[in-house]
Every structure is written in C-alpha cells, then in structure tokens.
C-alpha positions as a printed Julia matrix, in Angstrom:
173×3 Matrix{Float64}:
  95.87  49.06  221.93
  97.36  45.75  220.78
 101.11  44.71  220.59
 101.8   43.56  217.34
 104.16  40.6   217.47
 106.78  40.66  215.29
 107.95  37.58  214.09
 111.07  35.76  215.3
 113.57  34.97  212.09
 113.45  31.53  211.57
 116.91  29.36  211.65
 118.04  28.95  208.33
 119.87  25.65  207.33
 122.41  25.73  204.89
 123.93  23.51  203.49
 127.64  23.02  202.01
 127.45  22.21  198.64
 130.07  20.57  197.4
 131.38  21.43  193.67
 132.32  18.54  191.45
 135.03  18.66  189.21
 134.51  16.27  185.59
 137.11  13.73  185.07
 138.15  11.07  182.44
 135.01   9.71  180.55
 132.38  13.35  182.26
 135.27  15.66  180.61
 135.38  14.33  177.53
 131.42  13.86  177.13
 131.55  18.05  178.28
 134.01  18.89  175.45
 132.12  17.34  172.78
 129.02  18.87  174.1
 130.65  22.16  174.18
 131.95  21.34  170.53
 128.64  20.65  169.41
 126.91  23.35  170.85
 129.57  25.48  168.92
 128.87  23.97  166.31
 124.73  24.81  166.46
 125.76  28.57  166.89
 128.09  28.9   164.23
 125.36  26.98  161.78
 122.57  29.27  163.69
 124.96  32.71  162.57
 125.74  31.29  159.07
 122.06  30.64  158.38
 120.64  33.89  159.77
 123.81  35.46  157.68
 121.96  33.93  154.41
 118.94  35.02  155.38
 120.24  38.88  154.5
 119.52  39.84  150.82
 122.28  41.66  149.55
 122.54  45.18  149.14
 121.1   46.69  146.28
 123.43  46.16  143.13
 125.47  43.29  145.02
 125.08  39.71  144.08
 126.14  36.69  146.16
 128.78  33.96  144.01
 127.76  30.39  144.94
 130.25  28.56  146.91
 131.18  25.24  147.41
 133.38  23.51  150.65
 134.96  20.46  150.56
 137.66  18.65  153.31
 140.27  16.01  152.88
 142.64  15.29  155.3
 145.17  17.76  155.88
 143.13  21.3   153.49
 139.74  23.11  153.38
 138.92  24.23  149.63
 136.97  27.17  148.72
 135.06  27.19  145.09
 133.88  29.83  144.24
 131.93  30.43  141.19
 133.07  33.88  139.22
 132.81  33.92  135.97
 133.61  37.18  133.94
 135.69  38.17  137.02
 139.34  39.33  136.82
 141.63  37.96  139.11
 142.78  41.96  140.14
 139.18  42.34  140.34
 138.93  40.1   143.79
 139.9   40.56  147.46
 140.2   37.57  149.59
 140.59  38.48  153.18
 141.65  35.51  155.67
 141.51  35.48  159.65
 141.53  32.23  162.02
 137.95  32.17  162.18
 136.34  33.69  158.76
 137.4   33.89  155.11
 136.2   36.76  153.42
 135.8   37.11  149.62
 134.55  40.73  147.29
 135.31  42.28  144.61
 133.17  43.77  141.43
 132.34  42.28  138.35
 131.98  45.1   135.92
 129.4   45.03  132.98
 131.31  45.09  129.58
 130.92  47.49  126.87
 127.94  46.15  124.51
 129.41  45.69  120.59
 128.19  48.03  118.09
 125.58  45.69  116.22
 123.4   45.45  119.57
 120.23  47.2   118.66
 118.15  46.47  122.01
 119.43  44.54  124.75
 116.41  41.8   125.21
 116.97  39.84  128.3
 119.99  40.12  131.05
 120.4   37.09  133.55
 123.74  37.57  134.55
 124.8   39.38  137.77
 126.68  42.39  138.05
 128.14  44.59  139.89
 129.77  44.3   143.63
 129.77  40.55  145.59
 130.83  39.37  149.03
 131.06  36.48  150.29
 131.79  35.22  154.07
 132.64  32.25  154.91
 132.98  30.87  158.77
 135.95  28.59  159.2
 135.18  26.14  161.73
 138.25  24.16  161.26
 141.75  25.4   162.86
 143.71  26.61  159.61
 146.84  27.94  158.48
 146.35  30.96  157.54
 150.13  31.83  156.48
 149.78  28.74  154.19
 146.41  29.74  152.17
 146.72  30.02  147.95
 144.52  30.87  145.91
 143.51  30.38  142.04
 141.54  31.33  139.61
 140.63  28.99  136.1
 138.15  29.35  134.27
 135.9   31.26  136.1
 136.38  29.58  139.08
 137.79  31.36  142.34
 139.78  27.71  144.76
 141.3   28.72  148.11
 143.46  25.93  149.82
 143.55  26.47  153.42
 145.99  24.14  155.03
 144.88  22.39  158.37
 146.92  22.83  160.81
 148.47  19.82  162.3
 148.74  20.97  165.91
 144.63  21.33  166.73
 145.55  23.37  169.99
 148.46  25.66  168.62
 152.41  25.71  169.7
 153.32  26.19  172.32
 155.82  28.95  172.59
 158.2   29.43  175.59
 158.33  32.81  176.98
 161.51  34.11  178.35
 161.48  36.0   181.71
 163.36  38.75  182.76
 164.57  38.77  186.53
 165.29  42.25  187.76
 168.17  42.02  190.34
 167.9   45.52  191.63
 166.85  45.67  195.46
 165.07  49.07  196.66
C-alpha cells in the first residue's frame, strides 16, 4: 500500500486593509451621488406606480407640480367633484389624494344617452414628495374644478434640532 500525502496548509498572507474615511471635496461628491441615486429610485417607483391601470371603475385625475422658492403646488384636475367629495392625505414623504365623483341624475328629456367620455366613479392619486415639506402648513383649494395644494418648504432642510432633557436618578443600590 501507498501513503497518501496529505498536503501541508499553505501560509496565508494577509494583509491589513486600511479603511478610508471621505473628507471635504470625496464627502460631498458621495452625498450628491447618494442624492441622485435617490433620486433614480424614487423616479424608478413613481414610473412603475403609473404603469398600474386602475382598478376597475377608478379613474386617475391628471396632475400637475410646480416649485418656487419657498412651496410645492399640487393641481389637480377635478371637475364635477365636490370639495366634501375629496380626501387629501399628507405624510413627509407622499401626498395622497381620493375621493368619488358620482354620476348625476340624467334630466327627463334624455331619450338615449349617445356617447359618455367623462370619468366616473372612485380616483386616487399618489404623489411622492421628494422635497422636505411642512406638512402642518399644507392648504388646500378647490376653483373651478381644480383641486391646488400648497405645501410649504421647510426652511431647515435637515429638521430642528430639539434638546432632550435627561433625568439623573440619584438613588444608590
């Protein structure tokens, strides 16, 4: 019979990596990366979003954004719609518009109803907020058929900062 050799472990080298920290000029090139790659997503959610037909008997309202410097504004397009007849829901990150526009009783004379191109029935509409907003300060309005929400910007990008008190518990066990 033959001895099988078994092979010695070879030395292994390793190395010390060393981990770099970003500063001035790398740090800011990584946050704007970062931004813009949060950017691509929230585009990349919105469109797939879009892609979804509504349900049957929903309809989608068209909407319109615009910026200035210190407010977002929402249009909205809604015409027939009763202001009790909407629900605007608003957190940090998404604004959320539904409600129902109800068909209205045909008049009397109406022998047969030819052709129907309006929408009816229930809508929603959501809306990612990529801007940092106050949501405490939002109005709404609605003329003329038209649905405009005026979310303030806040001023403060990164939030107050709020000082938390601490407690010091002098009892000694």
């Amino acid at each position: 019979m033959r001895e099988r050799k078994i092979p010695r472990p070879r030395a292994i080298t390793v190395e010390m990596i060393k981990t770099v920290h970003a500063t001035g000029l790398e740090r800011i090139e990584l946050e704007r990366l970062r931004d813009r790659v949060g950017r691509l997503y929230t585009a990349l959610q919105e469109a797939a979003e879009a892609d979804t037909p509504p349900a049957p008997g929903e309809w989608l309202p068209q909407v319109d954004l615009y910026e200035d410097e210190s407010n977002i504004k929402v249009c909205v397009e809604l015409p027939g719609v009763r202001a009790s007849e909407i629900r605007i829901g608003l957190t940090s990150s998404q604004l959320r518009i539904c409600g129902e526009k109800k068909k209205r009783a045909p008049r009397q004379r109406v022998i047969s109803h030819l052709c129907s191109e309006r929408s009816y029935g229930r809508f929603s509409r959501v809306v990612t907020l990529r801007w940092t907003i106050n949501v405490a300060g939002a109005t709404a309005e609605l003329k003329n058929g038209v649905l405009v929400i005026c979310l303030p910007k806040r001023k403060d990008r990164r939030g107050a900062e709020f000082k938390v008190p601490i407690k010091e518990n002098s009892d000694e066990s």
